[in-house]
Biopython code that builds the backbone (N, CA, C, O; Angstrom):
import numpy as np
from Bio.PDB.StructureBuilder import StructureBuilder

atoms = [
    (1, "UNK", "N", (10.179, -22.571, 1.492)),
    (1, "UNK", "CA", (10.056, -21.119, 1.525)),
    (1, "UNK", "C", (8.887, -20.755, 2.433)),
    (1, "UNK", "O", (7.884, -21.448, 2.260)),
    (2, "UNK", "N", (8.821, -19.876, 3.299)),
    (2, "UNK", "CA", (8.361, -19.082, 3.906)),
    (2, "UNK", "C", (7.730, -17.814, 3.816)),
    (2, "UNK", "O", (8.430, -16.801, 3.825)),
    (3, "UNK", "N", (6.770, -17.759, 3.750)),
    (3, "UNK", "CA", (6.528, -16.140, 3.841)),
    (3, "UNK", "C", (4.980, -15.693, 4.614)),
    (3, "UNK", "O", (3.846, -16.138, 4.790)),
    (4, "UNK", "N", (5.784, -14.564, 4.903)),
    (4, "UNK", "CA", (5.070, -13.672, 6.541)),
    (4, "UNK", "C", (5.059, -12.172, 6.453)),
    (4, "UNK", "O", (5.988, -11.371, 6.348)),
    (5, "UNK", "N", (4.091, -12.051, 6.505)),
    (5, "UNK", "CA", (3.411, -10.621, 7.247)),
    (5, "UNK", "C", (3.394, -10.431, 8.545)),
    (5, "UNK", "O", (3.103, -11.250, 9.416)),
    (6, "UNK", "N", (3.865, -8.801, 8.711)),
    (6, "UNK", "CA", (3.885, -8.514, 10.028)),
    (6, "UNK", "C", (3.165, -7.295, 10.181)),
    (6, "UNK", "O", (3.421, -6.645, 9.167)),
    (7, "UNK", "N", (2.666, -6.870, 10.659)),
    (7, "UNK", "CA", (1.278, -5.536, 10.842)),
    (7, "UNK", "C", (1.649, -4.973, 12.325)),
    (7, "UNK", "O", (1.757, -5.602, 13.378)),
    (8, "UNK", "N", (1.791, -3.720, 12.091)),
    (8, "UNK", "CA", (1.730, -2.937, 13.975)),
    (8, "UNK", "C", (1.584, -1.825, 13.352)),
    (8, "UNK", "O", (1.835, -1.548, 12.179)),
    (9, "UNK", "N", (1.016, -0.967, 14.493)),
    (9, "UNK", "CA", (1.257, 0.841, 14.671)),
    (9, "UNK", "C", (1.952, 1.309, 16.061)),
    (9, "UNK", "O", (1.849, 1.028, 17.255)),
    (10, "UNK", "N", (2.557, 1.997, 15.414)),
    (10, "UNK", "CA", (3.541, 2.865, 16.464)),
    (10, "UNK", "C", (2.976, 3.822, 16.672)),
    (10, "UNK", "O", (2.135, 4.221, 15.867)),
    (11, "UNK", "N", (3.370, 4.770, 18.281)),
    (11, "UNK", "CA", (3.055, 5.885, 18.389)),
    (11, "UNK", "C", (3.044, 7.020, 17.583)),
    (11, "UNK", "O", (3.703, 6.971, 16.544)),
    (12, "UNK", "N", (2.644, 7.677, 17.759)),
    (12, "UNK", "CA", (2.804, 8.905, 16.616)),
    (12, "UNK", "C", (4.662, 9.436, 16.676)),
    (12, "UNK", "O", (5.582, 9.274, 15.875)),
    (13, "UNK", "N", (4.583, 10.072, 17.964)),
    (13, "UNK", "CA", (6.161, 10.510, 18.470)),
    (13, "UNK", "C", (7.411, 9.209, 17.966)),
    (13, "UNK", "O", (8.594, 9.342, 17.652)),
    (14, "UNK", "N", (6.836, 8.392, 18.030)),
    (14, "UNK", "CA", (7.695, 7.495, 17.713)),
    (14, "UNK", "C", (8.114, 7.145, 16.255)),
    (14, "UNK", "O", (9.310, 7.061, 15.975)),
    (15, "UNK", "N", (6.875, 6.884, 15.065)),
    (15, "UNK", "CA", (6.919, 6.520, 13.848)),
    (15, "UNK", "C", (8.936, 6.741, 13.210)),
    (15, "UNK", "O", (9.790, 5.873, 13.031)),
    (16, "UNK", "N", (9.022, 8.508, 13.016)),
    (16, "UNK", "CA", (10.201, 8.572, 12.445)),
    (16, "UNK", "C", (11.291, 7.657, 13.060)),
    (16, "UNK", "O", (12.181, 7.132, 12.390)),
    (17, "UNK", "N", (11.163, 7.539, 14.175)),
    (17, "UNK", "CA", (12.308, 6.141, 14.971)),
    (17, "UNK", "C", (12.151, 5.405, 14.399)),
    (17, "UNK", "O", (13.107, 4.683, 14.115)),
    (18, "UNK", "N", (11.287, 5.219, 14.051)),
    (18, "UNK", "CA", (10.299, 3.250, 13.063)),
    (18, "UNK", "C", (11.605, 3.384, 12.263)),
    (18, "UNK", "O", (12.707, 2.857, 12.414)),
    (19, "UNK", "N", (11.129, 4.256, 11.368)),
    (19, "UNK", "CA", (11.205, 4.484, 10.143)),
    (19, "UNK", "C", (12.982, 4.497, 10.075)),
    (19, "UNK", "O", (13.490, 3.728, 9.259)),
    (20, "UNK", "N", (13.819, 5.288, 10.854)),
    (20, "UNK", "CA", (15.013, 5.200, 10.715)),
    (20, "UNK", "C", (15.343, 3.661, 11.443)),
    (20, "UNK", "O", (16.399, 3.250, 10.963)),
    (21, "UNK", "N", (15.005, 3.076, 12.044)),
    (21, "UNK", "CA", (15.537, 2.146, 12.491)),
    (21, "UNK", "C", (15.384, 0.830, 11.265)),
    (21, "UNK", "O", (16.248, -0.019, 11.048)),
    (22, "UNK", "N", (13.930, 0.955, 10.508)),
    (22, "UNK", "CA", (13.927, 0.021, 9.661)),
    (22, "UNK", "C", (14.859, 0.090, 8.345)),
    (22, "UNK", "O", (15.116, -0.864, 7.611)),
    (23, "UNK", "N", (15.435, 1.788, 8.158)),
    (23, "UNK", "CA", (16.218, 1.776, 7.324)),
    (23, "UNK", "C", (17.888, 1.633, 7.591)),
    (23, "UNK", "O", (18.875, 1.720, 6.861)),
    (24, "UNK", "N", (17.688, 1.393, 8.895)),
    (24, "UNK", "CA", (19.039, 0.859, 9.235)),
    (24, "UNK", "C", (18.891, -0.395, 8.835)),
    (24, "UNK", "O", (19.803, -0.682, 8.059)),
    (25, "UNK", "N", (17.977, -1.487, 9.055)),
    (25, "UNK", "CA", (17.803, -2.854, 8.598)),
    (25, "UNK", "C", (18.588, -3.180, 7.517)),
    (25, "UNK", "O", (19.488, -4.008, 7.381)),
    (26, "UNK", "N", (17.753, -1.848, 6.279)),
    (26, "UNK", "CA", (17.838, -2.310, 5.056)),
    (26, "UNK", "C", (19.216, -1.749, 4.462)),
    (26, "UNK", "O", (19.340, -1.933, 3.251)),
    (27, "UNK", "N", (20.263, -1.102, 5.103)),
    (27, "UNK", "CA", (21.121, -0.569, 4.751)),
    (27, "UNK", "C", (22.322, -1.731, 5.509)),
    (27, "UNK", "O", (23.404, -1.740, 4.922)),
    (28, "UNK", "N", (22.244, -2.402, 6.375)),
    (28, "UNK", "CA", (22.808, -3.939, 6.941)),
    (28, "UNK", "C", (22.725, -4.769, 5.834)),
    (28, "UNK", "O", (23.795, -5.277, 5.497)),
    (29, "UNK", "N", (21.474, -5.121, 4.993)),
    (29, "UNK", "CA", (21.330, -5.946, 3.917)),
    (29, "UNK", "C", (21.796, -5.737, 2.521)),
    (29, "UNK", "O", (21.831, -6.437, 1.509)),
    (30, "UNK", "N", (22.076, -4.752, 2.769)),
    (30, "UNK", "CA", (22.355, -3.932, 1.085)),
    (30, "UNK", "C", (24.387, -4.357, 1.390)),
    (30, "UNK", "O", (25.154, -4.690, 0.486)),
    (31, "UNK", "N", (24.673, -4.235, 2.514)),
    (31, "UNK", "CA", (25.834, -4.471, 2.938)),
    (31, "UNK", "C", (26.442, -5.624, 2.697)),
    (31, "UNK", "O", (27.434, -5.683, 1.970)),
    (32, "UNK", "N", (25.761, -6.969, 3.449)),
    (32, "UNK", "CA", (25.790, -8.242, 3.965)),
    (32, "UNK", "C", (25.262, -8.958, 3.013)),
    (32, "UNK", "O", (25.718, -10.095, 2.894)),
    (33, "UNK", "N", (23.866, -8.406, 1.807)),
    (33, "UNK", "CA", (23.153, -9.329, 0.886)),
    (33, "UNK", "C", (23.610, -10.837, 1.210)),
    (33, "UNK", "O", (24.342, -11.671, 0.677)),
    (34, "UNK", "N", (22.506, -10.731, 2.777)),
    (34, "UNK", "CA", (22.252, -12.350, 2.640)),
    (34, "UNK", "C", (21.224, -13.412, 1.369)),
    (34, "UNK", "O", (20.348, -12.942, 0.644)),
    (35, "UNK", "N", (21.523, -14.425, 1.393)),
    (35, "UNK", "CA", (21.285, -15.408, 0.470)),
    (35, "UNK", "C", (19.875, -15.654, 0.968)),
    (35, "UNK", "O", (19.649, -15.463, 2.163)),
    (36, "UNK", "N", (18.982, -16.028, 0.226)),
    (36, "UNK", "CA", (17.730, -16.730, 0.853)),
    (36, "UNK", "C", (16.733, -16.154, 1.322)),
    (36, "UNK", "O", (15.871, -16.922, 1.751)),
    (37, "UNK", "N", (16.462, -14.761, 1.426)),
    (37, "UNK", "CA", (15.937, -13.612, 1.985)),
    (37, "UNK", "C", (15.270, -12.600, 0.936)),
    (37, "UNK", "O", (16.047, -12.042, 0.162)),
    (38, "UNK", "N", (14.011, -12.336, 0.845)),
    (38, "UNK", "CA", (13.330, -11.369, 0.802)),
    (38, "UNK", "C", (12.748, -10.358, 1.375)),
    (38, "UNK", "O", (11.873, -11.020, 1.933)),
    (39, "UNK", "N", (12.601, -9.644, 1.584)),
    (39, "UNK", "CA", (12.508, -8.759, 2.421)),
    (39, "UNK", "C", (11.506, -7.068, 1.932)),
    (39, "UNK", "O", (11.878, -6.386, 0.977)),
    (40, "UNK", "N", (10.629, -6.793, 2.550)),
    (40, "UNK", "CA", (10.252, -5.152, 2.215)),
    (40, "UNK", "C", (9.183, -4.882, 2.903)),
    (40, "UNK", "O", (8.232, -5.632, 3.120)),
    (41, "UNK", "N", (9.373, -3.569, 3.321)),
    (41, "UNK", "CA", (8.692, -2.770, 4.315)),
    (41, "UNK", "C", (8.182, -2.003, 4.023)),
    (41, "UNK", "O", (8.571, -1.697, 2.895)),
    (42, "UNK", "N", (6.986, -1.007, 4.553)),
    (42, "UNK", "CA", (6.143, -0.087, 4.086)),
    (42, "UNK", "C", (5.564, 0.260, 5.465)),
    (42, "UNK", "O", (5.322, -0.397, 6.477)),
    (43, "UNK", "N", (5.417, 1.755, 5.057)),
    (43, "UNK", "CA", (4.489, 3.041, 6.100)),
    (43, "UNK", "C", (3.389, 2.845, 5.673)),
    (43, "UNK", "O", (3.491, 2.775, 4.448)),
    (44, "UNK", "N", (2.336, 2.709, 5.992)),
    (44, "UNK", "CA", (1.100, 3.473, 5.332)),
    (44, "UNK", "C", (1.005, 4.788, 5.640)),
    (44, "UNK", "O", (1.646, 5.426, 6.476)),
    (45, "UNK", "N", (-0.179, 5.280, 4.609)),
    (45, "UNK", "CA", (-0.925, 6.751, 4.853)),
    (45, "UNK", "C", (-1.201, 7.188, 5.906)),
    (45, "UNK", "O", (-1.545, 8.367, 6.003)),
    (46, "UNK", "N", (-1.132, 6.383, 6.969)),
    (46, "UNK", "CA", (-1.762, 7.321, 7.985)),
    (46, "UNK", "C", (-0.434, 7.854, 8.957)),
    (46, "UNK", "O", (-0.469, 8.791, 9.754)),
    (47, "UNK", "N", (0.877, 6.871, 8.608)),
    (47, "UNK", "CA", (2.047, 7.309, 9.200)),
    (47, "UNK", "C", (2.533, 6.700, 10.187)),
    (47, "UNK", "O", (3.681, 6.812, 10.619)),
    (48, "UNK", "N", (1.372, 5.783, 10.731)),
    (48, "UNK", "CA", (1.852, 5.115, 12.329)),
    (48, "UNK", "C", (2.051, 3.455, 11.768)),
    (48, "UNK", "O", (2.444, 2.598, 12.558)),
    (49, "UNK", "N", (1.854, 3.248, 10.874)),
    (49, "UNK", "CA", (1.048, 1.622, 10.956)),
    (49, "UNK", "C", (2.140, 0.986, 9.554)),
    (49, "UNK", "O", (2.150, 1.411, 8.399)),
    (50, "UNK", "N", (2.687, 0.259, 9.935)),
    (50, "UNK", "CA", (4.041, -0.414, 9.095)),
    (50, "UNK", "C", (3.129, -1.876, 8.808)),
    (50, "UNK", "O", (2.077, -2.200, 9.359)),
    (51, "UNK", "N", (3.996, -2.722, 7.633)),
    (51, "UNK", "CA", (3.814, -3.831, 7.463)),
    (51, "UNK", "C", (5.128, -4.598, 6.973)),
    (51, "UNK", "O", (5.863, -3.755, 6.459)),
    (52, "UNK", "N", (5.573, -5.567, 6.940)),
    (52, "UNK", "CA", (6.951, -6.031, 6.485)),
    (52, "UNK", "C", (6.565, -7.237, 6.089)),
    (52, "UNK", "O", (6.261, -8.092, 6.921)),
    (53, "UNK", "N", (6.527, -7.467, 4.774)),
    (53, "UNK", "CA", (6.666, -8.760, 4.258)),
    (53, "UNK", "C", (8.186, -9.313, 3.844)),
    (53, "UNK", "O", (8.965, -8.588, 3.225)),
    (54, "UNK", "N", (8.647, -11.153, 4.393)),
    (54, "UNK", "CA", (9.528, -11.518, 4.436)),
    (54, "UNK", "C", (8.847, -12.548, 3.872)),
    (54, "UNK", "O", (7.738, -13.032, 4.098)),
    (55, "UNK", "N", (10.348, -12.978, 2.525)),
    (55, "UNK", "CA", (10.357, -15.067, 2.218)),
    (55, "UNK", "C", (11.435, -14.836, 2.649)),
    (55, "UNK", "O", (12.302, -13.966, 2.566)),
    (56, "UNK", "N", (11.183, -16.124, 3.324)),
    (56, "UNK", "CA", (12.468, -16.714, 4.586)),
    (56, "UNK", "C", (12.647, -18.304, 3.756)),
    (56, "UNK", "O", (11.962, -19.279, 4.067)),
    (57, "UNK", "N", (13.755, -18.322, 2.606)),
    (57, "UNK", "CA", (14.406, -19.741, 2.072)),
    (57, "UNK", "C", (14.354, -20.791, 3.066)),
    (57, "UNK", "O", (13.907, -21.864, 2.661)),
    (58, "UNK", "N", (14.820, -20.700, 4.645)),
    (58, "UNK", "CA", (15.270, -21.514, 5.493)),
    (58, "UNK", "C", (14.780, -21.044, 6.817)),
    (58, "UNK", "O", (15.709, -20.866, 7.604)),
    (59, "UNK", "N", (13.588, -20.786, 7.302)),
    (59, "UNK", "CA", (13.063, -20.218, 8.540)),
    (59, "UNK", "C", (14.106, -20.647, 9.506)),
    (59, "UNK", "O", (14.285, -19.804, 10.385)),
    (60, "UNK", "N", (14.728, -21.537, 9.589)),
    (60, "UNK", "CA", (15.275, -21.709, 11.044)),
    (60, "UNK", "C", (16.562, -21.411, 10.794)),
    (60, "UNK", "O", (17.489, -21.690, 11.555)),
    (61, "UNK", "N", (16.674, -20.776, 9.617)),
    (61, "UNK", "CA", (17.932, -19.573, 9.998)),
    (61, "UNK", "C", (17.516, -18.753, 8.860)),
    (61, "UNK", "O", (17.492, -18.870, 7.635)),
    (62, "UNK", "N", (17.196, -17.873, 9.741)),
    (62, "UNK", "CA", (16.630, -16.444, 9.424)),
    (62, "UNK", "C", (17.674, -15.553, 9.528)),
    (62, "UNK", "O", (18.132, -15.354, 10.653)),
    (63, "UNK", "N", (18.241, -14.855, 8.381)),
    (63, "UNK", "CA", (19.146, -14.197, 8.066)),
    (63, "UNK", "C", (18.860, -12.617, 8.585)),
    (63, "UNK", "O", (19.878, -11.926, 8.539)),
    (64, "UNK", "N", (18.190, -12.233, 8.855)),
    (64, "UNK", "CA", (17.347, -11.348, 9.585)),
    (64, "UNK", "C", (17.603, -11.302, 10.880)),
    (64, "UNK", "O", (17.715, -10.201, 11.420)),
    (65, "UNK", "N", (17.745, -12.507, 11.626)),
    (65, "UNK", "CA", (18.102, -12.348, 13.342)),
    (65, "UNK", "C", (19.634, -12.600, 13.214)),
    (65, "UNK", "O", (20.213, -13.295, 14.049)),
    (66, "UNK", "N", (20.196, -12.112, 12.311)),
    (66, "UNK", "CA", (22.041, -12.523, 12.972)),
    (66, "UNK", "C", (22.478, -10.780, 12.200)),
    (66, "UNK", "O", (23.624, -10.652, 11.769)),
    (67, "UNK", "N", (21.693, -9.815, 12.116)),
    (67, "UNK", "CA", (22.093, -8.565, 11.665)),
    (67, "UNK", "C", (21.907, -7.850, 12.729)),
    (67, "UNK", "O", (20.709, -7.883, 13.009)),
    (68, "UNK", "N", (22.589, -7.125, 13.572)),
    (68, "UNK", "CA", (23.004, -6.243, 14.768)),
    (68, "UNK", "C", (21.732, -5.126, 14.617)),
    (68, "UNK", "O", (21.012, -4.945, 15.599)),
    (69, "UNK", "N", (21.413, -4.185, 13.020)),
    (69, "UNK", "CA", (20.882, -3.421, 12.954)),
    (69, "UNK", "C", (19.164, -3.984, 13.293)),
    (69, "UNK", "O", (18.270, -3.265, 13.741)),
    (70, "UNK", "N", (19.046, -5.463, 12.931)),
    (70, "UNK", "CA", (17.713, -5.671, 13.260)),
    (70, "UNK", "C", (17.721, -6.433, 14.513)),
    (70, "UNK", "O", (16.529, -6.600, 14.769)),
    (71, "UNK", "N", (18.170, -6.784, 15.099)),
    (71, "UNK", "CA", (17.982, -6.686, 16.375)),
    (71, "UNK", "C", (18.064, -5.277, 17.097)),
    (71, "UNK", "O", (17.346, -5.192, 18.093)),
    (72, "UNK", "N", (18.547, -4.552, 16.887)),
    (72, "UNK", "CA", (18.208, -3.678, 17.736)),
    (72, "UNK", "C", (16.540, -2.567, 17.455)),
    (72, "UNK", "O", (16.059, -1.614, 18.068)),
    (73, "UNK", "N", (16.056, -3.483, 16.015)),
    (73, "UNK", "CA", (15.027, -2.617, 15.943)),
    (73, "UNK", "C", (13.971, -3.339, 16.438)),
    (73, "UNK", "O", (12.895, -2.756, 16.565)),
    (74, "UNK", "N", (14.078, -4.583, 16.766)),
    (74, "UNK", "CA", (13.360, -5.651, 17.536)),
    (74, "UNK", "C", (13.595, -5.325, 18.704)),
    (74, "UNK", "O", (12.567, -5.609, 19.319)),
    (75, "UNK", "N", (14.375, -4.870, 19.442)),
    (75, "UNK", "CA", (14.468, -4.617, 20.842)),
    (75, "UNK", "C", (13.702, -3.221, 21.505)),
    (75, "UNK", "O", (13.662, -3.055, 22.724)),
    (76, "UNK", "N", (13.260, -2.503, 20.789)),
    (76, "UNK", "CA", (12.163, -1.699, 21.061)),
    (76, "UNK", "C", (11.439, -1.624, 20.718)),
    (76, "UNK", "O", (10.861, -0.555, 20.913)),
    (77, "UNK", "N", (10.919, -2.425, 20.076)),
    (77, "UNK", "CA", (9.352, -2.599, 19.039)),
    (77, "UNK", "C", (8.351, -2.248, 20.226)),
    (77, "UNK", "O", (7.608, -1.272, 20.116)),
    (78, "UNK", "N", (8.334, -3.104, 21.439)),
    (78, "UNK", "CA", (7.047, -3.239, 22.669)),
    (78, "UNK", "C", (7.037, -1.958, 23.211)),
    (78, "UNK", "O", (6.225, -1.831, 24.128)),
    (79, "UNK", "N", (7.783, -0.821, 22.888)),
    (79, "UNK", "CA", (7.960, 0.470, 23.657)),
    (79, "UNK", "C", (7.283, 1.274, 22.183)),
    (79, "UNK", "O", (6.170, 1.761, 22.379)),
    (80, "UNK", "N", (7.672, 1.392, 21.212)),
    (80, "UNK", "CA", (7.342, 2.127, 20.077)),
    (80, "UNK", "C", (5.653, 1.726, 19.718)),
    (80, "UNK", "O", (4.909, 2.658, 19.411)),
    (81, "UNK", "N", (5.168, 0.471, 19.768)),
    (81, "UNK", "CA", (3.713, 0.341, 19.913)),
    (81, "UNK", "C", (2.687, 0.941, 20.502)),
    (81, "UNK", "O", (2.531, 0.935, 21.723)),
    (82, "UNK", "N", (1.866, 1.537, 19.635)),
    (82, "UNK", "CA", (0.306, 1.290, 20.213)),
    (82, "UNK", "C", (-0.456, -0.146, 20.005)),
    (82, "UNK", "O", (-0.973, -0.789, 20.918)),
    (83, "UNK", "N", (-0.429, -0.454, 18.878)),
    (83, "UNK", "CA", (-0.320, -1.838, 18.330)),
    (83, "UNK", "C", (0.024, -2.683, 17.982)),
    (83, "UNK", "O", (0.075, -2.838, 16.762)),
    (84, "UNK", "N", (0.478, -3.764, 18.920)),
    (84, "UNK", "CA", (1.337, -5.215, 19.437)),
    (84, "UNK", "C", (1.406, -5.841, 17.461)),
    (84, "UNK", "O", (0.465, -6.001, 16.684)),
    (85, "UNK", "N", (2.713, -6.019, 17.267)),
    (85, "UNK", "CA", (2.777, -6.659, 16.036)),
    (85, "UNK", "C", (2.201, -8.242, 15.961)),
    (85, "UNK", "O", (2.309, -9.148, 16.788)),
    (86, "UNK", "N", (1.418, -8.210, 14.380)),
    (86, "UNK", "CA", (0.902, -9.540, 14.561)),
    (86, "UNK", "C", (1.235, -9.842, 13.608)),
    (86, "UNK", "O", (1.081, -9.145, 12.606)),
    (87, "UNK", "N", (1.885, -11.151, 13.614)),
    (87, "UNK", "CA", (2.445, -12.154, 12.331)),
    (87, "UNK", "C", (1.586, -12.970, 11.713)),
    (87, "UNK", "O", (0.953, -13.788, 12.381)),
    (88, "UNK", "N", (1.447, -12.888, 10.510)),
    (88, "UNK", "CA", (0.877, -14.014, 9.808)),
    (88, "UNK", "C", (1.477, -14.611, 8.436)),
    (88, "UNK", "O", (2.021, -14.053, 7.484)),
    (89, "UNK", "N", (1.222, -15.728, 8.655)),
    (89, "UNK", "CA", (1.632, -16.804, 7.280)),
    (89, "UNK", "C", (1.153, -16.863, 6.395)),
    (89, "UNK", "O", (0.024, -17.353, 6.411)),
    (90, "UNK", "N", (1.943, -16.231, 4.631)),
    (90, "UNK", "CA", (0.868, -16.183, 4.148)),
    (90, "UNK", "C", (1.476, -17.057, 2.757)),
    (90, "UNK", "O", (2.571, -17.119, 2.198)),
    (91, "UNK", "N", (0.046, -17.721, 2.532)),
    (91, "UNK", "CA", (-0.053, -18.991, 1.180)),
    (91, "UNK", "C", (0.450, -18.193, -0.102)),
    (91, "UNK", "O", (0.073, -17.022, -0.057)),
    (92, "UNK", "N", (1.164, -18.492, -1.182)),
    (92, "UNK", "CA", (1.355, -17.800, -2.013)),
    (92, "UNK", "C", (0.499, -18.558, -2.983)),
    (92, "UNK", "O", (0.853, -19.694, -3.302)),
    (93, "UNK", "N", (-0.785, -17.944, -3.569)),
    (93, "UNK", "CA", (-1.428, -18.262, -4.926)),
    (93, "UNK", "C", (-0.963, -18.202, -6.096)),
    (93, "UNK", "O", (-1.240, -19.058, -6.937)),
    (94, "UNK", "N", (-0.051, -17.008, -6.375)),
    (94, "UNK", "CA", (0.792, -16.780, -7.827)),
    (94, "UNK", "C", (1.206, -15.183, -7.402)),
    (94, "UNK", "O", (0.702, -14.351, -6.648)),
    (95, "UNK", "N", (2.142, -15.202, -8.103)),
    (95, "UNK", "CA", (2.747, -13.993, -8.311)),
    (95, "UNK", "C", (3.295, -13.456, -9.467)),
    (95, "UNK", "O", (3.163, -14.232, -10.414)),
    (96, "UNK", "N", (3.936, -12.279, -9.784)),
    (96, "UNK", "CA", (3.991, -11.723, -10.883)),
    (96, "UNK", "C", (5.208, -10.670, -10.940)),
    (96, "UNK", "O", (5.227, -9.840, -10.031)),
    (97, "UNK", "N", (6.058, -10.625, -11.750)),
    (97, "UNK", "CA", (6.938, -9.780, -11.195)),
    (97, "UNK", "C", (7.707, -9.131, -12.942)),
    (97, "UNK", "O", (8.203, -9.982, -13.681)),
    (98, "UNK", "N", (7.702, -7.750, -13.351)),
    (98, "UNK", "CA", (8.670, -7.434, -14.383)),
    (98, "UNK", "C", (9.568, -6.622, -14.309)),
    (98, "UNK", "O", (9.472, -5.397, -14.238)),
    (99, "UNK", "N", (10.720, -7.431, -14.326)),
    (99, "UNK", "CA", (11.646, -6.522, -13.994)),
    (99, "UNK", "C", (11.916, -4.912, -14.889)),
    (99, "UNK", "O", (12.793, -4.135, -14.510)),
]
sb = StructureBuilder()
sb.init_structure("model")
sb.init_model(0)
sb.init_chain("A")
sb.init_seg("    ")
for serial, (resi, resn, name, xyz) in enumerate(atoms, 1):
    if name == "N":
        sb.init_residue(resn, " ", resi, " ")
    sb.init_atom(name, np.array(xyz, "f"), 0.0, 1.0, " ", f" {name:<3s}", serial, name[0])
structure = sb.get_structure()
């Protein structure tokens, strides 16, 4: 298992694009409910600045790059930026979850 953080800010003019394009993502997955995949996204307060945490079961097939809707929200990410997305790997210490 895998899991990654991703951090950027978008232009201002741009954000609501973010924002509909990432909910195209999640409306592909709600569809397709791939296997192996976690997935969730968030705006912050200030409106420009997203984060997306993913567990990826099988990184080298990432169920995430074979959905049409997220590739195409990957294909303008470098235009919608003020701030270049940065990935990081992150250790899981424990977690907690009630349904």
């Amino acid at each position: 298992m895998k899991q990654i953080m991703i951090r950027y800010t978008v232009r201002q003019e741009r954000a609501d694009e973010n924002t509909r394009l990432i909910e195209d993502v999640f409306e592909s997955l709600r569809r397709g409910a791939p296997r192996g995949l976690t997935y969730a996204s968030y705006r912050l307060d200030d409106g420009v600045t997203f984060v997306h945490v993913a567990s990826i079961s099988d990184p080298d097939n990432n169920p995430l790059r074979h959905l049409a809707a997220f590739q195409s929200f990957t294909a303008g990410i470098g235009d919608r930026c003020d701030a270049a997305p940065v990935t990081t790997i992150l250790h899981e210490v424990g977690s907690y979850s009630h349904p």
